[in-house]
N, C-alpha and C positions, 0 to 999 in steps of 0.2 A: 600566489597561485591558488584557483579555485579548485576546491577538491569534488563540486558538483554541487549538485542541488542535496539540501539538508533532507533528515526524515522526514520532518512536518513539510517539509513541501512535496515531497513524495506522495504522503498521504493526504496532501488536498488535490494535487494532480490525478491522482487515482479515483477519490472520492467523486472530482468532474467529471472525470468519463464516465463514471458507472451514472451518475446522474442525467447525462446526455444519454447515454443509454436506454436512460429510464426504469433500472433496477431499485428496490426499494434500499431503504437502510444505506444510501451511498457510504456514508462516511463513517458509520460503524462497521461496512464492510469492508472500507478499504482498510479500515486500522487492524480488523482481524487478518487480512490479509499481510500488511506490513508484515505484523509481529508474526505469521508463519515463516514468513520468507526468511523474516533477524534470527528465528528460534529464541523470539523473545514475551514476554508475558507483556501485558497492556501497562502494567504498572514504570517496567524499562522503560518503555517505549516514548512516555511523558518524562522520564528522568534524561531518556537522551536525547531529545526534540528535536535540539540543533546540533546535532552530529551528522557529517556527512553519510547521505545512504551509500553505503558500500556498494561499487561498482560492479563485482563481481556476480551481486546478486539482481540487480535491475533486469536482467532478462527473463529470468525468472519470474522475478514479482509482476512484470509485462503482461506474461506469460496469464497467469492465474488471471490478473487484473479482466483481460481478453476474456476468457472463459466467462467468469461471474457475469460482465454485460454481456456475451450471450444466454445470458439466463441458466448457466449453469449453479446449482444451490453451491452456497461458500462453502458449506461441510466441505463439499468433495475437493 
C-alpha cells in the first residue's frame, strides 16, 4: 500500500507551481515551506527525503504553497 507521495516530491511539486507562478526562488521556497509545515530544520528534511509527507499536514502545506504564488513573501 502506498502511503502517498514522498517529501521530495512534495517539494518538487510545490517548487512547480510557485514556478508557474512565477515567484522567485521556487525551490528554495518550497523547501522553506516544507520544513515549516514538518517543524523541521533543512538539514531533517534532506535526511528524510523519502519518507512519506504526512497526510495530515498537506492541507496546510497547500495552503501556504497558494499564498507564496500569490505573491505573498515566505516570512509571513
Amino acid at each position: 500500500m502506498l502511503d502517498g507521495p514522498t517529501i521530495r516530491e512534495v517539494c518538487l511539486q510545490a517548487a512547480a507551481f510557485l514556478e508557474r507562478s512565477g515567484a522567485t526562488e521556487p525551490a528554495r521556497h518550497a523547501e522553506w515551506l516544507v520544513c515549516h509545515a514538518l517543524a523541521w530544520d533543512r538539514s531533517r528534511l534532506f535526511l528524510d527525503w523519502g519518507r512519506p509527507f504526512p497526510q495530515p499536514l498537506r492541507e496546510g502545506l497547500r495552503a501556504m504553497v497558494e499564498r507564496r504564488a500569490q505573491g505573498e513573501p515566505v516570512q509571513y
